[in-house]
C-alpha positions as CSV (number, residue, x, y, z in Angstrom):
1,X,17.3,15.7,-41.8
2,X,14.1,14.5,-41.1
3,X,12.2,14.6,-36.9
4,X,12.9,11.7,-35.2
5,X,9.9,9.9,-33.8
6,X,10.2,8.6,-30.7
7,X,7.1,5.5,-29.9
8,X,6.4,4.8,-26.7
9,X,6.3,1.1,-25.7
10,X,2.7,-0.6,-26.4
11,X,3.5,-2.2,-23.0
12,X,3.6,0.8,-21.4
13,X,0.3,1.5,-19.6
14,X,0.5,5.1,-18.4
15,X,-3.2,4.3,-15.8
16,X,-1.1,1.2,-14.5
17,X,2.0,3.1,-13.2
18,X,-0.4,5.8,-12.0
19,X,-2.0,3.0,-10.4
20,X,0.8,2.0,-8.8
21,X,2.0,5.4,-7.3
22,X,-1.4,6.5,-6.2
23,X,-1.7,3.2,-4.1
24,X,1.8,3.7,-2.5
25,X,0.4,7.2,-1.4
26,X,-2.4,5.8,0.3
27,X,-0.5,3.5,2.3
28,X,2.2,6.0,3.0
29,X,-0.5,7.7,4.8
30,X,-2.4,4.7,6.2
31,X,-5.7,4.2,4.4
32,X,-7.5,1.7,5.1
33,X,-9.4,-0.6,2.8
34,X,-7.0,0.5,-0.5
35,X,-8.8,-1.7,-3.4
36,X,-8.8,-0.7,-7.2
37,X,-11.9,-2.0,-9.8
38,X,-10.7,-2.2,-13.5
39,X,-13.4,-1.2,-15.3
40,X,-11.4,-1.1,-18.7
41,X,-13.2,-4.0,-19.6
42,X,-16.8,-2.6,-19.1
43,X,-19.2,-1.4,-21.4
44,X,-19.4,2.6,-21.1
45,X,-17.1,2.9,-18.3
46,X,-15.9,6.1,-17.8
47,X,-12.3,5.6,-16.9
48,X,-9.8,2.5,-17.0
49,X,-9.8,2.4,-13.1
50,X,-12.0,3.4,-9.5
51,X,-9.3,3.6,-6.5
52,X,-10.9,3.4,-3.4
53,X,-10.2,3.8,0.1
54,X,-11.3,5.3,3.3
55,X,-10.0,6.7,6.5
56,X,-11.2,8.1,9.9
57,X,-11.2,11.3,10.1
58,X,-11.5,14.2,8.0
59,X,-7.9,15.3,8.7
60,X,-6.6,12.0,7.0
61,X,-9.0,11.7,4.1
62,X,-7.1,15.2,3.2
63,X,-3.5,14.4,4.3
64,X,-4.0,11.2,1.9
65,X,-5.4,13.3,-1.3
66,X,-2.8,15.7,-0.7
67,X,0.3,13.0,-0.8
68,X,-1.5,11.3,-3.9
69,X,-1.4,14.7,-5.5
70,X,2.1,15.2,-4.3
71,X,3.4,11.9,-5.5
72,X,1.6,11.8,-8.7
73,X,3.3,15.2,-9.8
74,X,6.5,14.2,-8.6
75,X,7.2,10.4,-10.3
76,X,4.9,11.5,-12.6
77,X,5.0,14.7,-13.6
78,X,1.0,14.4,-14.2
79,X,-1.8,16.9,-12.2
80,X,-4.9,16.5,-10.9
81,X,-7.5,17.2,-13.8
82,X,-10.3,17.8,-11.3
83,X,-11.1,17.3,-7.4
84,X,-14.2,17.7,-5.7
85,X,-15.3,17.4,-2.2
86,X,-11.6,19.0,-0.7
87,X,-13.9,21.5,1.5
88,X,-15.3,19.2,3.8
89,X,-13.2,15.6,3.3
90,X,-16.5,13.3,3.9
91,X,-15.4,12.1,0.4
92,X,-12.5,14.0,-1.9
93,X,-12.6,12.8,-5.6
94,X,-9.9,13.0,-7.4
95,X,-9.7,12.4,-11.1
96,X,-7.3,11.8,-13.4
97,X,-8.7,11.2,-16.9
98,X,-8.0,7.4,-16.9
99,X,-7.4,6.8,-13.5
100,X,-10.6,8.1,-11.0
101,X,-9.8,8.0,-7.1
102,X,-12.2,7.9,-4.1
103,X,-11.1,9.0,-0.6
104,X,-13.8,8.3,2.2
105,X,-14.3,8.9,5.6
106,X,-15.3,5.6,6.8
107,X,-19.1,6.1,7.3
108,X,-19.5,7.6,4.1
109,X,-17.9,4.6,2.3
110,X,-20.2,2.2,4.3
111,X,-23.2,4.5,3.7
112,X,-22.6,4.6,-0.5
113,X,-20.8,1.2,-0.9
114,X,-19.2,2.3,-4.3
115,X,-17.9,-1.0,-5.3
116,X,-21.1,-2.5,-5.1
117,X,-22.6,-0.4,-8.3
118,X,-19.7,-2.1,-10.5
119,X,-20.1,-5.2,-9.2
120,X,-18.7,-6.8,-12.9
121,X,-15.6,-4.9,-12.4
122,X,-12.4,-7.0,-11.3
123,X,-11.8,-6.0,-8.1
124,X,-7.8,-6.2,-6.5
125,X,-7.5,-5.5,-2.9
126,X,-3.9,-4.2,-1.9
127,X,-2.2,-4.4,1.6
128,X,0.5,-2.5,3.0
């Protein structure tokens, strides 16, 4: 007997439902701000999406990368690739091959202004 090959759907877009789940974390823990730029669309980006957000303290900005990491394994089954900043929480990357989050601490967000420097990118604002 020959293998059976099983095709995933062309409509399935694996960086959309992560989207999707790592947006639900953030609100779970009540950032503020949650907005994602698709940058599929742009020359030389580096990844299909930014999600951004930002919170007030450095306890939340790490309560809210640790649920996305949480959910993301568990109705994905996908880890983190890499994470940077976890030490202090002024800003906690977290990246995901097609999918790259931000988590600020408020200041830091209005300091660096991220969405600003991809300006061309569509830019969808959720709310809770």
């Amino acid at each position: 007997m020959g293998k059976k090959i099983i095709k995933q759907s062309d409509n399935t877009d694996t960086a959309a439902e992560l989207l999707k789940v790592v947006v639900e974390a953030m609100h779970e823990k009540k950032a503020q701000n949650v907005i994602s730029l698709n940058l599929s669309k742009l020359k030389n980006s580096i990844c299909k999406y930014f999600i951004i957000c930002n919170a007030d303290s450095h306890t939340q900005v790490a309560a809210i990368s640790d649920n996305i990491e949480d959910k993301v394994l568990e109705n994905l089954n996908e880890k983190v690739w890499r994470r940077n900043g976890i030490e202090n929480a002024f800003w906690i990357i977290l990246d995901y091959g097609d999918v790259v989050i931000h988590i600020f601490q408020t200041e830091q967000r209005n300091f660096y202004r991220l969405e600003e420097l991809w300006a061309d990118a569509e830019l969808i604002q959720y709310t809770e």
